[in-house]
N, CA, C and O of each residue as an XYZ file, in Angstrom:
248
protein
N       0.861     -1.167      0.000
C       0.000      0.000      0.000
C       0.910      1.233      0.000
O       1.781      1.543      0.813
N       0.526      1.819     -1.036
C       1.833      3.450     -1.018
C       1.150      4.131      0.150
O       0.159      3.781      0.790
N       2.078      5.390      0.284
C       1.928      6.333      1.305
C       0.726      7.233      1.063
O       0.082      7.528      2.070
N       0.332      7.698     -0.059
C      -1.022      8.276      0.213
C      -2.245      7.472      0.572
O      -3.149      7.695      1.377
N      -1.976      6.305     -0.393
C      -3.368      5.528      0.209
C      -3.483      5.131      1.722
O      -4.567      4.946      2.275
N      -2.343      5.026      2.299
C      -2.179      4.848      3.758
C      -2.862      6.323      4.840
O      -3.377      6.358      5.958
N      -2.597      7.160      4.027
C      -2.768      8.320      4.525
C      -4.466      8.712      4.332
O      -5.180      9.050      5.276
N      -4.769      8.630      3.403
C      -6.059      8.503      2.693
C      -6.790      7.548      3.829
O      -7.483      8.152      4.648
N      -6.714      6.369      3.929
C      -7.333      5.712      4.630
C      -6.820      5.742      5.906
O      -6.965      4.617      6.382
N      -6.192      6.622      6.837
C      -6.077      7.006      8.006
C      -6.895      8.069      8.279
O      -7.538      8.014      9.327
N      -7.037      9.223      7.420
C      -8.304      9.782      7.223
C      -9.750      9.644      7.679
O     -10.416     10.205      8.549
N     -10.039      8.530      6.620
C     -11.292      7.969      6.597
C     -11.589      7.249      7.744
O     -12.746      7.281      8.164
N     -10.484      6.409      8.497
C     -10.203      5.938      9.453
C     -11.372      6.678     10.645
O     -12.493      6.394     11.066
N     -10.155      7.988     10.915
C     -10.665      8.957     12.024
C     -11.874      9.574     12.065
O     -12.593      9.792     13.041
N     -12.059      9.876     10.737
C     -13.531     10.478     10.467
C     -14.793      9.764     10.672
O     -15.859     10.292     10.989
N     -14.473      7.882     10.358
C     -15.434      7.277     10.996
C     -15.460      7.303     12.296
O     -16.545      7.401     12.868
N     -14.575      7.243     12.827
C     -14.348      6.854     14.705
C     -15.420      8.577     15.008
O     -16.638      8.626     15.182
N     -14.720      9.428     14.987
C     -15.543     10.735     15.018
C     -17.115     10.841     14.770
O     -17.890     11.678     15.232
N     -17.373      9.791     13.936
C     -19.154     10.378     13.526
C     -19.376      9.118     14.265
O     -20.206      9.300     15.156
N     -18.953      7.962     14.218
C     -19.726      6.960     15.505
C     -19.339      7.367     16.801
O     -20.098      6.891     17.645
N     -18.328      8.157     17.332
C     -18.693      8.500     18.514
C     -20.179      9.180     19.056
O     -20.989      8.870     19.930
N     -20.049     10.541     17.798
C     -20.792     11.215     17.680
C     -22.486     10.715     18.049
O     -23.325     11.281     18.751
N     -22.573      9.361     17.219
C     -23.676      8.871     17.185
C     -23.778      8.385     18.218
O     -24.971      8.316     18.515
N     -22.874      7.823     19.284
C     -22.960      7.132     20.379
C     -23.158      7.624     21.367
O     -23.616      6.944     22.286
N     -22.878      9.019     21.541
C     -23.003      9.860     22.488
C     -24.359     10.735     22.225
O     -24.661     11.568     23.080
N     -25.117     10.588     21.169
C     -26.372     11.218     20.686
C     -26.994      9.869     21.658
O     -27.666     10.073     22.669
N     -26.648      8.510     21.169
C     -27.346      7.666     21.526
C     -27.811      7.130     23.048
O     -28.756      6.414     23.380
N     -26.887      7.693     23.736
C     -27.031      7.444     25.264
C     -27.505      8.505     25.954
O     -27.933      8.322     27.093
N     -27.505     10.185     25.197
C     -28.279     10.973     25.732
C     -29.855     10.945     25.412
O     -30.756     11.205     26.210
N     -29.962     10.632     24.287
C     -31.710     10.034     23.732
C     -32.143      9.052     25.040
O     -33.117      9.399     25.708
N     -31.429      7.862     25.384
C     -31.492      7.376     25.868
C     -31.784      7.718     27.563
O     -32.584      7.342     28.420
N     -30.867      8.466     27.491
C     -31.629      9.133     29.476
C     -32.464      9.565     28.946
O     -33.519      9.011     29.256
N     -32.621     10.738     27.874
C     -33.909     11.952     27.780
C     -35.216     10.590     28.336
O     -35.849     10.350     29.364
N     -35.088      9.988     26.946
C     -36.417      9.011     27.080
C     -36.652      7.967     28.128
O     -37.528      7.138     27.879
N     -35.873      7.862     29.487
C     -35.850      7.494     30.299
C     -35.665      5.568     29.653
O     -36.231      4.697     30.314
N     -34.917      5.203     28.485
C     -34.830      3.956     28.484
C     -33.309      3.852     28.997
O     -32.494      4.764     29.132
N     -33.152      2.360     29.264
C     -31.480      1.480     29.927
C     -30.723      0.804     29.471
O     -29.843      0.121     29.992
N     -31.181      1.029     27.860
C     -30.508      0.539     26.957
C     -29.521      1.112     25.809
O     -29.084      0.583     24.787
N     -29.345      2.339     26.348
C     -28.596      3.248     25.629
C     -26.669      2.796     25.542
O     -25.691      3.092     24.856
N     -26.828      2.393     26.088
C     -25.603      2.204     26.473
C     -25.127      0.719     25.817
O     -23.952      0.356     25.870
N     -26.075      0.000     25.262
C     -25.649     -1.331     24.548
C     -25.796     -1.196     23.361
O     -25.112     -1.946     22.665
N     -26.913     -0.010     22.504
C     -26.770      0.513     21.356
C     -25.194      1.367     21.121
O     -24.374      1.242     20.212
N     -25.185      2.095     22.122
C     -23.883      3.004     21.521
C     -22.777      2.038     21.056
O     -22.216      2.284     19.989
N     -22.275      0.513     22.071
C     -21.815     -0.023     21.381
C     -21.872     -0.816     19.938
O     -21.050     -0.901     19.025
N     -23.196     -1.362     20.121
C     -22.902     -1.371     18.828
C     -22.267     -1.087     17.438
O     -21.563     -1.602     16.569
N     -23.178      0.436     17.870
C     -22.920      1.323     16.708
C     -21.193      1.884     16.286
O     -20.798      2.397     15.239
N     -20.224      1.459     17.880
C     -19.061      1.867     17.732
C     -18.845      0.554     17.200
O     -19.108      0.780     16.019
N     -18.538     -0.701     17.253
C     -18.332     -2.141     16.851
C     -18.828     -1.729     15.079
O     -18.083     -1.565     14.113
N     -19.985     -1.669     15.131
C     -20.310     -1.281     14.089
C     -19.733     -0.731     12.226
O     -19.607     -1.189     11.091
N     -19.532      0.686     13.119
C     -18.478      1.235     12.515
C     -17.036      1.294     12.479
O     -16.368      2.046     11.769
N     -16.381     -0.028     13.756
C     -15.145     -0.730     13.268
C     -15.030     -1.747     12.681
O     -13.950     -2.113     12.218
N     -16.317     -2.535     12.560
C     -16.392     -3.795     12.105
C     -16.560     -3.631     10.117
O     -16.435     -4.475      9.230
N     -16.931     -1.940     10.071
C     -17.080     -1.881      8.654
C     -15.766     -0.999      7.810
O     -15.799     -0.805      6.595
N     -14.962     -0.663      8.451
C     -13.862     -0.030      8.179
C     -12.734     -0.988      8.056
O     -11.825     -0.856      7.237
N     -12.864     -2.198      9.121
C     -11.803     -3.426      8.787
C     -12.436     -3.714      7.443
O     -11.722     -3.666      6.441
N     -13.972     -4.068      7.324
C     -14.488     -4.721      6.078
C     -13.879     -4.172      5.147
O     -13.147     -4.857      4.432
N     -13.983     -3.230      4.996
C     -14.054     -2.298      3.630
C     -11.581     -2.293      3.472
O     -10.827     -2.598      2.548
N     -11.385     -1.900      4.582
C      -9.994     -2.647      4.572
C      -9.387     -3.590      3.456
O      -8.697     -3.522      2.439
N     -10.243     -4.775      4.471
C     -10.087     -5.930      4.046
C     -10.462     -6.381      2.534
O      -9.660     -7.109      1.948
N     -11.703     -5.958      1.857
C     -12.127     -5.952      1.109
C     -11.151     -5.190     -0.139
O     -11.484     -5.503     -1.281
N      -9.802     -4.073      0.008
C      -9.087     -3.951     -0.629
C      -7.524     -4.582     -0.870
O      -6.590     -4.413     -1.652
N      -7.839     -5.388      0.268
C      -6.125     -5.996     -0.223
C      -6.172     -7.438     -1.373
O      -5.123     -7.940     -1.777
């Protein structure tokens, strides 16, 4: 893998980690607002989620 594509996909990398945090931390405050106790097993997900699709997509290029 050359150095931009490394770079390129370190990028994309962070920017996912950033918007699934994002979502995860939307997700556990929804979660008190609406008084449910499950906020906190969605957020993972959604972080698993969006590492489980960034290896994919990885993986899917070598």
């Amino acid at each position: 893998m050359d150095r931009t594509l490394r770079r390129l996909l370190g990028a994309f990398t962070a920017l996912t980690l950033v918007v699934h945090l994002v979502l995860a931390t939307l997700l556990v405050a929804h979660a008190r607002y609406t008084g449910r106790d499950d906020g906190a097993k969605w957020a993972l997900a959604t972080l698993c989620g969006g590492l489980f699709g960034v290896a994919g997509y990885v993986r899917a290029g070598d």
